[in-house]
Chimera marker file (.cmm) of the C-alpha trace (Angstrom):
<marker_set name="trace">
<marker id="1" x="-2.853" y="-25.414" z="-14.633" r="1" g="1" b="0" radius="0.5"/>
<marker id="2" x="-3.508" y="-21.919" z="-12.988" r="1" g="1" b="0" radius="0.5"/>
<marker id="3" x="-0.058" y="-20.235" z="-12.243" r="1" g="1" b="0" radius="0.5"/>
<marker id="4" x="-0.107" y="-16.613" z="-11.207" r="1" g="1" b="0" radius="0.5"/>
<marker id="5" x="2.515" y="-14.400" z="-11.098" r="1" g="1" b="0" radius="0.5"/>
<marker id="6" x="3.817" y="-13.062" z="-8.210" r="1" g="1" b="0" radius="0.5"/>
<marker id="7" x="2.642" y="-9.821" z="-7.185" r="1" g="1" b="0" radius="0.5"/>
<marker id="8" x="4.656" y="-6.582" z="-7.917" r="1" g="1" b="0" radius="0.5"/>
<marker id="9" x="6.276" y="-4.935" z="-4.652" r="1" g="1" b="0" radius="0.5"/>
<marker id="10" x="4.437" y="-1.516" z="-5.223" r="1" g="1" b="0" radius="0.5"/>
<marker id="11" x="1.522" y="-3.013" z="-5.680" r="1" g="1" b="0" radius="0.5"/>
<marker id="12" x="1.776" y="-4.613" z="-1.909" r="1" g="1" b="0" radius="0.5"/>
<marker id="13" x="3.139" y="-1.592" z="-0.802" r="1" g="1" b="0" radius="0.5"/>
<marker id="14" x="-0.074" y="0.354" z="-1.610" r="1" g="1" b="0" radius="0.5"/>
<marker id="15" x="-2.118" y="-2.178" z="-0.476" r="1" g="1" b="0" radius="0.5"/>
<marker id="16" x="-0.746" y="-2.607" z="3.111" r="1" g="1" b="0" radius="0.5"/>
<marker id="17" x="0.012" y="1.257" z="3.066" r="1" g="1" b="0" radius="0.5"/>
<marker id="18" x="-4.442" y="1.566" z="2.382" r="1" g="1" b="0" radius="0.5"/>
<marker id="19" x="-4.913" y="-0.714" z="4.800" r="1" g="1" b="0" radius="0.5"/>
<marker id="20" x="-3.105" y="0.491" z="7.833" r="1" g="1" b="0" radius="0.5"/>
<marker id="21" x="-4.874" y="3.879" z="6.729" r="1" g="1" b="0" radius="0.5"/>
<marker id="22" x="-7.788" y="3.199" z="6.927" r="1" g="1" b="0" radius="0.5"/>
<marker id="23" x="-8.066" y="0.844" z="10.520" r="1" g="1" b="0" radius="0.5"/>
<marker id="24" x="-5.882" y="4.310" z="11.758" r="1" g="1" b="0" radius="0.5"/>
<marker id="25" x="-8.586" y="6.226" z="10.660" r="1" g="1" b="0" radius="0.5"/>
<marker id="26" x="-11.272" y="4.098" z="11.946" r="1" g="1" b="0" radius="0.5"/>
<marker id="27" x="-9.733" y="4.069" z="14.959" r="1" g="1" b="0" radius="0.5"/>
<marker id="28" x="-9.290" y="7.597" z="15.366" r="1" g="1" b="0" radius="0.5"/>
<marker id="29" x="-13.523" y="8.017" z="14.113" r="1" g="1" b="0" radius="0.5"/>
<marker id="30" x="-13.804" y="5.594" z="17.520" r="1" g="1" b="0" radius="0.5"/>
<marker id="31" x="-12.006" y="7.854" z="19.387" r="1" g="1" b="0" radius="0.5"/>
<marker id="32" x="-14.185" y="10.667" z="18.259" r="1" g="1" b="0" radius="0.5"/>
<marker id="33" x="-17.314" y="8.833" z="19.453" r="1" g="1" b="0" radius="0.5"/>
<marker id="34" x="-16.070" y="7.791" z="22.662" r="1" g="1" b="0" radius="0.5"/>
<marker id="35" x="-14.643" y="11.366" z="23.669" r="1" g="1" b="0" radius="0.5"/>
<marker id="36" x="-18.440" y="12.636" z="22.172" r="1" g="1" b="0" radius="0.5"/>
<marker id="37" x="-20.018" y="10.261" z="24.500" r="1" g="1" b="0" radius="0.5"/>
<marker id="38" x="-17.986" y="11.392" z="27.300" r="1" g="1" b="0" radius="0.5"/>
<marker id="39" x="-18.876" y="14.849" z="26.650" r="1" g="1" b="0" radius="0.5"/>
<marker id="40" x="-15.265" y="15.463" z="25.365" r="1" g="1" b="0" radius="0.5"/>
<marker id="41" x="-13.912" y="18.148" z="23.221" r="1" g="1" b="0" radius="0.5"/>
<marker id="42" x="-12.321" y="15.669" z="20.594" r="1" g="1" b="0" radius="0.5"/>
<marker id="43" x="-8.603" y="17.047" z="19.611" r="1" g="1" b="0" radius="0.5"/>
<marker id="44" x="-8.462" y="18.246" z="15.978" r="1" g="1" b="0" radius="0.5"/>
<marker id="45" x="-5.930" y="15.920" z="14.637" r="1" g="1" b="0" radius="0.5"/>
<marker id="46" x="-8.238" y="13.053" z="15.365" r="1" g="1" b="0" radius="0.5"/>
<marker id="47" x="-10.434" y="15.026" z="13.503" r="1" g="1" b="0" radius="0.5"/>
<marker id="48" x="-8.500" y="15.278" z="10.756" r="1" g="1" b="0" radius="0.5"/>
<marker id="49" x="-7.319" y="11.821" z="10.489" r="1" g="1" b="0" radius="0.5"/>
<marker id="50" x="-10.851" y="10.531" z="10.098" r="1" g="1" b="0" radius="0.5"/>
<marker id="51" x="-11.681" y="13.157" z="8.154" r="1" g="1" b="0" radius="0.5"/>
<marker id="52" x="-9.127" y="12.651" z="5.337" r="1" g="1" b="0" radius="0.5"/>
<marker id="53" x="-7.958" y="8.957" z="6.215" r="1" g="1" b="0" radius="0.5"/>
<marker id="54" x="-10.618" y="7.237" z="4.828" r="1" g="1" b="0" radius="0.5"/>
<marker id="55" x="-11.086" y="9.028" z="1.447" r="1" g="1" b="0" radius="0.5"/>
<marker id="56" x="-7.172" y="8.503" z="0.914" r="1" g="1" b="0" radius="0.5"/>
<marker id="57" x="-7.199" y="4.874" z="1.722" r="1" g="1" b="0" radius="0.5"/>
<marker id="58" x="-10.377" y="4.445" z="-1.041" r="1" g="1" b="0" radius="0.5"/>
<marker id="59" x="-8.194" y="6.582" z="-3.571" r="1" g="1" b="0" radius="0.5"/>
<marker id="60" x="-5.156" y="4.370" z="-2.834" r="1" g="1" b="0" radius="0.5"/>
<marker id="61" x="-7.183" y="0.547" z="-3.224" r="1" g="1" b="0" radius="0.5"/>
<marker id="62" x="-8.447" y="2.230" z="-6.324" r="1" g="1" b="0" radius="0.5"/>
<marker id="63" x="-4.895" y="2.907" z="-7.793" r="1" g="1" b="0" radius="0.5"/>
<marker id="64" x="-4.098" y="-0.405" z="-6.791" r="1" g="1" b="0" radius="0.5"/>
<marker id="65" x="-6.834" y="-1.919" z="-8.225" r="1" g="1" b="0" radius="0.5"/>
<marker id="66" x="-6.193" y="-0.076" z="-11.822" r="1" g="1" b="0" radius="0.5"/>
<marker id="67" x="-2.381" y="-1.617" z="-11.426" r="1" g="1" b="0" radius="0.5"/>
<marker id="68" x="-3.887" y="-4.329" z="-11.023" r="1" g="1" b="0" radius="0.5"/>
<marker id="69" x="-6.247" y="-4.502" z="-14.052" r="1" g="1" b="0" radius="0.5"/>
<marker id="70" x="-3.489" y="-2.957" z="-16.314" r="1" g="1" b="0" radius="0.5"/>
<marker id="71" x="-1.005" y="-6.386" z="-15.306" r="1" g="1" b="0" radius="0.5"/>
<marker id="72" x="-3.538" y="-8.773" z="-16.036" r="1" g="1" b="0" radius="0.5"/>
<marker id="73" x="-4.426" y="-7.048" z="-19.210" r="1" g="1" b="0" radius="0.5"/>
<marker id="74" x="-0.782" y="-7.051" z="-19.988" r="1" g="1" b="0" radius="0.5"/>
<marker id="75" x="-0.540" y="-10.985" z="-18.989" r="1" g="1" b="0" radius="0.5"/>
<marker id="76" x="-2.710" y="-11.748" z="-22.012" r="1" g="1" b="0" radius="0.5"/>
<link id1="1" id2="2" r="1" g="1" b="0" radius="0.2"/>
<link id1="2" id2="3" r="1" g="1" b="0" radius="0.2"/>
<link id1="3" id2="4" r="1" g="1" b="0" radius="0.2"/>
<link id1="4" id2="5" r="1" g="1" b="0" radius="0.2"/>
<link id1="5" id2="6" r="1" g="1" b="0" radius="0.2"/>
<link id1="6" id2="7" r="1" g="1" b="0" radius="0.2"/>
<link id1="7" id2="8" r="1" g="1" b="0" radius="0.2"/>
<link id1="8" id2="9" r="1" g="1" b="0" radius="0.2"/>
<link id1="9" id2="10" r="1" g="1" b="0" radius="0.2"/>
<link id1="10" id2="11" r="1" g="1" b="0" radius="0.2"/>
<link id1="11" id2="12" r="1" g="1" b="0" radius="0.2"/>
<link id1="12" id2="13" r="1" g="1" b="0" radius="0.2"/>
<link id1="13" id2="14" r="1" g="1" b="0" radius="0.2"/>
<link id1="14" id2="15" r="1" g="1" b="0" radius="0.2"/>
<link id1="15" id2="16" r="1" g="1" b="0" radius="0.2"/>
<link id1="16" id2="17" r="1" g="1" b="0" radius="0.2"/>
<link id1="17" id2="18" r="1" g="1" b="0" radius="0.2"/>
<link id1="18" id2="19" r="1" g="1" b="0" radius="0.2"/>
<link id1="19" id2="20" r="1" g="1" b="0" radius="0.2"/>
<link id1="20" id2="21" r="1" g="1" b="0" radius="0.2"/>
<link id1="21" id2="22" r="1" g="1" b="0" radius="0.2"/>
<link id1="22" id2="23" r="1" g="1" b="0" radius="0.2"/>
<link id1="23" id2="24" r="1" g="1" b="0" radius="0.2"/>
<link id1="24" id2="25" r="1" g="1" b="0" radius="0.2"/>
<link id1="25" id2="26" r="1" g="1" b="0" radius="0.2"/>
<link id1="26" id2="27" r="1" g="1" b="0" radius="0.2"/>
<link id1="27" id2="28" r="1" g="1" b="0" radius="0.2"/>
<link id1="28" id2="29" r="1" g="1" b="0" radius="0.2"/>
<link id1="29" id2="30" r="1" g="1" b="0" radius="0.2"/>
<link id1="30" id2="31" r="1" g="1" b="0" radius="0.2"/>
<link id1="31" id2="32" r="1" g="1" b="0" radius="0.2"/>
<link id1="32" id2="33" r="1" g="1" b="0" radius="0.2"/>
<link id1="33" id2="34" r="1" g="1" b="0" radius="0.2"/>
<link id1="34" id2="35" r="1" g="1" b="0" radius="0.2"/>
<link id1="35" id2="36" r="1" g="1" b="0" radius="0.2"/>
<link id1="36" id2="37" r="1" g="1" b="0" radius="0.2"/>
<link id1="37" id2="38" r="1" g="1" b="0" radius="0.2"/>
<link id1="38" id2="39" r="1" g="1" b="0" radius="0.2"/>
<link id1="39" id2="40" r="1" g="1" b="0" radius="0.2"/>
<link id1="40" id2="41" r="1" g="1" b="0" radius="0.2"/>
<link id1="41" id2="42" r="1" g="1" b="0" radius="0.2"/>
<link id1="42" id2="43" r="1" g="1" b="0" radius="0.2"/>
<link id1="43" id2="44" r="1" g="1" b="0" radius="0.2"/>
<link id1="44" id2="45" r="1" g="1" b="0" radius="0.2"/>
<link id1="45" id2="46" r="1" g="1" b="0" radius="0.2"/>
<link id1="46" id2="47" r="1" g="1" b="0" radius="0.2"/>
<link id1="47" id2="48" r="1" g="1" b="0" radius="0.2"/>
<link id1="48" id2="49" r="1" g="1" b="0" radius="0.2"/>
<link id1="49" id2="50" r="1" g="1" b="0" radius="0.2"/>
<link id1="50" id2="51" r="1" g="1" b="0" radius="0.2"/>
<link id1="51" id2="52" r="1" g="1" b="0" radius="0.2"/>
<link id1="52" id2="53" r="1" g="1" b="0" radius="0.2"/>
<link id1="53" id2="54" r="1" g="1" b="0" radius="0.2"/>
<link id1="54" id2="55" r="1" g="1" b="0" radius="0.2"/>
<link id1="55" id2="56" r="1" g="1" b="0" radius="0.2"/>
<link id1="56" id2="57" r="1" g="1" b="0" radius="0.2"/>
<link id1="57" id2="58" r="1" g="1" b="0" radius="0.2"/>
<link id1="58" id2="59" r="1" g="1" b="0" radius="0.2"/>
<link id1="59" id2="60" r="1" g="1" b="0" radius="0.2"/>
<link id1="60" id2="61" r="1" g="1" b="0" radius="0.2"/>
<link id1="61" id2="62" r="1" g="1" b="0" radius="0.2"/>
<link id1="62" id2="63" r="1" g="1" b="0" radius="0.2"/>
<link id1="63" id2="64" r="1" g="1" b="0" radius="0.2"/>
<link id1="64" id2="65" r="1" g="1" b="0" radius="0.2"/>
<link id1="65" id2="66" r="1" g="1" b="0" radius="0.2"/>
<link id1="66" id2="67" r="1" g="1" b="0" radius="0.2"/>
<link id1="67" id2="68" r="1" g="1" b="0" radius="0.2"/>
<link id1="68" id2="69" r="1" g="1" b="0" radius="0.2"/>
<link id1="69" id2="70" r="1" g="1" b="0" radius="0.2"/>
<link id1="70" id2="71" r="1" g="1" b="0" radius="0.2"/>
<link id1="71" id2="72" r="1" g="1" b="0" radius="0.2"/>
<link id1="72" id2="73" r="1" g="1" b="0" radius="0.2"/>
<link id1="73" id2="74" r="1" g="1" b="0" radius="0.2"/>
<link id1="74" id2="75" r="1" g="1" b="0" radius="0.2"/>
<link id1="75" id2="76" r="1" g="1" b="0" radius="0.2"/>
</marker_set>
């Protein structure tokens, strides 16, 4: 039988937080190309969001990924 234990609150904290990150960053990179397409000055902070949005939301499913390594190590 194959029971898992239930996942740790901080660990889906990070991993909805990483999500909702990253689709606002890909939304704001859309943006970007619709407003360059247009022939748009695109406004900084959309630059910035999908500038530094996606790199954080890697570096966050990373950290959530070593949690989760360390737990099942710990389960053993």
């Amino acid at each position: 039988m194959n029971t898992t234990a239930p996942t740790p609150a901080s660990q889906r904290i990070l991993t909805f937080l990483s999500g909702g990150i990253a689709i606002v960053s890909l939304a704001a990179l859309a943006v970007i190309l619709i407003q360059y397409m247009m022939q748009v000055a695109p406004a900084p902070a959309f630059l910035a969001v999908a500038l530094y949005g996606l790199p954080v939301a890697f570096i966050l499913l990373m950290v959530v990924l070593v949690l989760n390594f360390r737990e099942r190590r710990r389960s053993r």
